[in-house]
Structures are given as structure tokens and as C-alpha cells.
ROBADO-788942 format. One record per residue: residue in three letters; x, y, z of N, C-alpha, C, O in turn. Coordinates in steps of 0.05 Angstrom, whole numbers, plus 5000, padded with zeros to 4 digits. Layout:
BEGIN
ALAXYZXYZXYZXYZ/...
This chain:
BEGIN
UNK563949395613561749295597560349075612561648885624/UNK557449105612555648875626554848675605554448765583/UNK554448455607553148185599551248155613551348145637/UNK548548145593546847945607546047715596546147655572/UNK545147575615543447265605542147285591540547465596/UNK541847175565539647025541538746745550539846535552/UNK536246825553535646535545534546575512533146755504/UNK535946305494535446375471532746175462531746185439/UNK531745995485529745825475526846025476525146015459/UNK526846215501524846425506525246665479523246785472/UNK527846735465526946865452525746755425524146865409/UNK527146455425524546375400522546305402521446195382/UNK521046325426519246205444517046485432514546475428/UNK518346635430516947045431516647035405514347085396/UNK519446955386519747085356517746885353515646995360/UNK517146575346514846435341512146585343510746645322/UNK511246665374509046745380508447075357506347145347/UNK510447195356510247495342509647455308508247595294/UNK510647285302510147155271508046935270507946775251/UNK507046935284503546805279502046885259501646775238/UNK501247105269499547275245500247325210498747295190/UNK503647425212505047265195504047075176503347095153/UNK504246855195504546485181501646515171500946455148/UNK499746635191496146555181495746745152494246675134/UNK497346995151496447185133498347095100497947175077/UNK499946905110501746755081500646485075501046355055/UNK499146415094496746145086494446305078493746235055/UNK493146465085491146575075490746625042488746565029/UNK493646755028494246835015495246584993494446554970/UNK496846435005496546114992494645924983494945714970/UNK492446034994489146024978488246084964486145964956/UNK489546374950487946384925490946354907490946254885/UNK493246444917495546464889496846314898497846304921/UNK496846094870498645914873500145884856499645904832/UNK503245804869505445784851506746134846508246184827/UNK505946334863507246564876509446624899510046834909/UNK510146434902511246434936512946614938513546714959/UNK514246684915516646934919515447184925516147334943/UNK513347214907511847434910510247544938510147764948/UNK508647194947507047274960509247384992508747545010/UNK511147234987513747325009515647575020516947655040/UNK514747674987516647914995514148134997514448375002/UNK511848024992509148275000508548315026507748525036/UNK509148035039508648055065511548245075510848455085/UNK513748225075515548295082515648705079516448895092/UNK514248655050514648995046512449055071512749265084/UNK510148865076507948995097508949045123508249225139/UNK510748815126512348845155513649065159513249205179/UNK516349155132518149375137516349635137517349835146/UNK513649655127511949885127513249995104513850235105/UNK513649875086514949915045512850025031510550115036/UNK514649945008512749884979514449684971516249574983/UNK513749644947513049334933513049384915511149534909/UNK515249294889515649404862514549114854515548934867/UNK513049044838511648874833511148894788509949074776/UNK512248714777512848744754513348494742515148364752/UNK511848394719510648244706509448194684507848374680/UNK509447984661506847974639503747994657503547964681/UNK501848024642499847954643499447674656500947484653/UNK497547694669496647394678497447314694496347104700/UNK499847404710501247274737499147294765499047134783/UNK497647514761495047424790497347704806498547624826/UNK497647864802499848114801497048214824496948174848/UNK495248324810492748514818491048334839490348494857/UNK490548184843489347874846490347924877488847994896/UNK493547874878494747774904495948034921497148004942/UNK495348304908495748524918492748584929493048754947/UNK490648534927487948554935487448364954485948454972/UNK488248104959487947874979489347974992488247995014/UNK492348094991493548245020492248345035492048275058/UNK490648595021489348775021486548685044485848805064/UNK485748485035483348375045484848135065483147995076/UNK486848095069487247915095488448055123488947955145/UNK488548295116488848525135486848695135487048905147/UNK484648645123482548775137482549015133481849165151/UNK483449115104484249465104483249505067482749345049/UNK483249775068482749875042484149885014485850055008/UNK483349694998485849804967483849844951481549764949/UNK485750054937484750214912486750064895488949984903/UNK485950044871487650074845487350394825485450534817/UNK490050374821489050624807491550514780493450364784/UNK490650654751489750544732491150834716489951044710/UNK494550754712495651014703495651094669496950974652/UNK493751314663493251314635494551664630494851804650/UNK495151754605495852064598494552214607495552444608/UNK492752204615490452494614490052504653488852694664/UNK491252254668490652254682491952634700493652794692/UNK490052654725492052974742492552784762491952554765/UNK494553014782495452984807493252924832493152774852/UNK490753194816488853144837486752944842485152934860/UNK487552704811486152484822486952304830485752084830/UNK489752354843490352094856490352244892489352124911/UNK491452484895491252554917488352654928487452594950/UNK487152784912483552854914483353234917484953394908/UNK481353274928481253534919479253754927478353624946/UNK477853984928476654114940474454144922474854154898/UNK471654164936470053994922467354284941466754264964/UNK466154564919464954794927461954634930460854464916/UNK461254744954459154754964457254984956458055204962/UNK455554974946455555214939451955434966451155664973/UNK451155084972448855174990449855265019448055315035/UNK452155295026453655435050455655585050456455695070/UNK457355605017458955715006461755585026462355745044/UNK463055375025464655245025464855055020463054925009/UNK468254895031469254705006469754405031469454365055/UNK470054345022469053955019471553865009471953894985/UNK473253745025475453515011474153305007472353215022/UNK474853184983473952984974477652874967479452984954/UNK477752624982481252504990480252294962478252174956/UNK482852344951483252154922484151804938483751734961/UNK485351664917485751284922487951324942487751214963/UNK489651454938491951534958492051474989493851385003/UNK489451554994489151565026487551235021485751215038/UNK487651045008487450705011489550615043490750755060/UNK489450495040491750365057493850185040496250215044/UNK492649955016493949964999493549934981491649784976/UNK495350074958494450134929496649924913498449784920/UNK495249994882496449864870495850094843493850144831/UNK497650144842498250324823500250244787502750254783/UNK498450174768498849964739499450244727498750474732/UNK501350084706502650264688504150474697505450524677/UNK504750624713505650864718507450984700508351204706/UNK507950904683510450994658509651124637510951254620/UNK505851064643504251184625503351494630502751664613/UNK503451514658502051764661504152024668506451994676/UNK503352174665505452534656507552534679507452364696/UNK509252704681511252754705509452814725509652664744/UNK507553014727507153144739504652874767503752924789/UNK504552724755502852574767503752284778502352134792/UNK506652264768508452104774509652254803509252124823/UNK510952484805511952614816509952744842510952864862/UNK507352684839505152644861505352364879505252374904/UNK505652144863506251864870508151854887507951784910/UNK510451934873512851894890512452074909512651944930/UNK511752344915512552524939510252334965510452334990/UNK508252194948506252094967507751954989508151995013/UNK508451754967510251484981512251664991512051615015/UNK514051824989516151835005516252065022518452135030/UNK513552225030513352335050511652265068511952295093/UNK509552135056507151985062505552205075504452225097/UNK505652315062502352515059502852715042505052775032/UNK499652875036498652995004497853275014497053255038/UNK497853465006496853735009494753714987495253594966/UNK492053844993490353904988488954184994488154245016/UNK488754334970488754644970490654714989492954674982/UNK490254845022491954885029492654725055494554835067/UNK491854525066491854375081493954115072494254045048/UNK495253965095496553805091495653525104495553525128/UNK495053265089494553085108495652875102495952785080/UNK496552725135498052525129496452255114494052235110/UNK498252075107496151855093497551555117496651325115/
């Protein structure tokens, strides 16, 4: 078995410099929600592990608020989507969409393909659209008619 040298002042010298963006994107975020810090902590963290984020609450905690300032301190796309009964599968994943002046079809990509969402209520809406959700998140991509794309 080989040993090598650490220097351990260079590797916190690195871990400092790699958590920059980090520190600026949890001050950013400490600007608009305050008195969140658990929250705004483990959002960053789910962003780091490349997660999700079970996020659950009364009314009024700034829930929607501080999932959208993520959203916007990374410079990327959120949807909310807004789980009611009547909702389908194909509006959260999206869908094929006839042309009819060239006689073909047009994907039209549902909130899914956001970068990140925030998805309220889900307890509300049918299996079948729950069970879209989850295969999203845990395959991380949607088939549409017959095509498959990653998100």
C-alpha cells in the first residue's frame, strides 16, 4: 500500500474556492427569505446532490417565493405546476400538437422540461399523473407519442 502527501491547508484552500458560488447563491437568497435558513440550506444542498426537495408547510412560509429565487439565482427556468383532479399526464410532460398545413406533428414539451419545478398539492391530482411525476423524477426523462426525451 502507497501513502501520499496531503497538504490539508491546499485542500481547504480548493474546498473554499469550489463553494464560492455556493456562499454568493445562499446570500442571494438571504435577500428575499428571511428567517428560512433550514430551508434555504437544504435547497441549496438538494441543488448540489442534483435531488429533489420535499418541501412542506402551512401557507405563508415564502415555500413558492424561495423555490423561484433558487430558480432565478441560477439563472435557469421554473415552472410551477398547480396539482388539481382533472389535471392529465400530458400536461405536465407535453404532447403532440397536428399540423395540419404540412400534415405533421409538433411537440409541444409540458413544465417538466423547467429546470426547476415546483410542483403544489400533488395528493390532489389522479394516480395516473402522480405516477408521470414520479417516473419523471426518477428516470429523468418523458416519452412523448413515440419519442423519448431526456429532461
Amino acid at each position: 500500500m502507497t501513502t501520499t502527501q496531503v497538504d490539508v491547508k491546499q485542500i481547504g484552500e480548493e474546498v473554499q474556492a469550489a463553494s464560492a458560488p455556493f456562499d454568493r447563491l445562499k446570500q442571494e437568497l438571504h435577500r428575499v427569505i428571511v428567517g428560512q435558513d433550514d430551508l434555504l440550506h437544504k435547497m441549496c444542498v438538494g441543488l448540489l446532490a442534483n435531488g429533489h426537495i420535499l418541501i412542506e408547510g402551512v401557507p405563508g412560509l415564502a415555500k413558492t417565493t424561495a423555490v423561484s429565487c433558487l430558480a432565478a439565482g441560477i439563472r435557469t427556468k421554473f415552472q410551477r405546476i398547480q396539482f388539481t383532479p382533472d389535471l392529465l399526464p400530458a400536461d405536465l410532460t407535453g404532447t403532440l400538437i397536428y399540423r395540419p398545413q404540412d400534415g405533421t406533428f409538433e411537440v409541444s414539451k409540458g413544465p417538466l422540461f423547467a429546470n426547476v419545478i415546483l410542483a403544489d398539492e400533488i395528493n390532489r391530482a389522479p394516480a395516473k399523473v402522480q405516477s408521470a411525476l414520479l417516473e419523471s423524477m426518477q428516470e429523468r426523462q418523458v416519452t412523448i407519442g413515440k419519442e423519448t426525451y431526456r429532461l
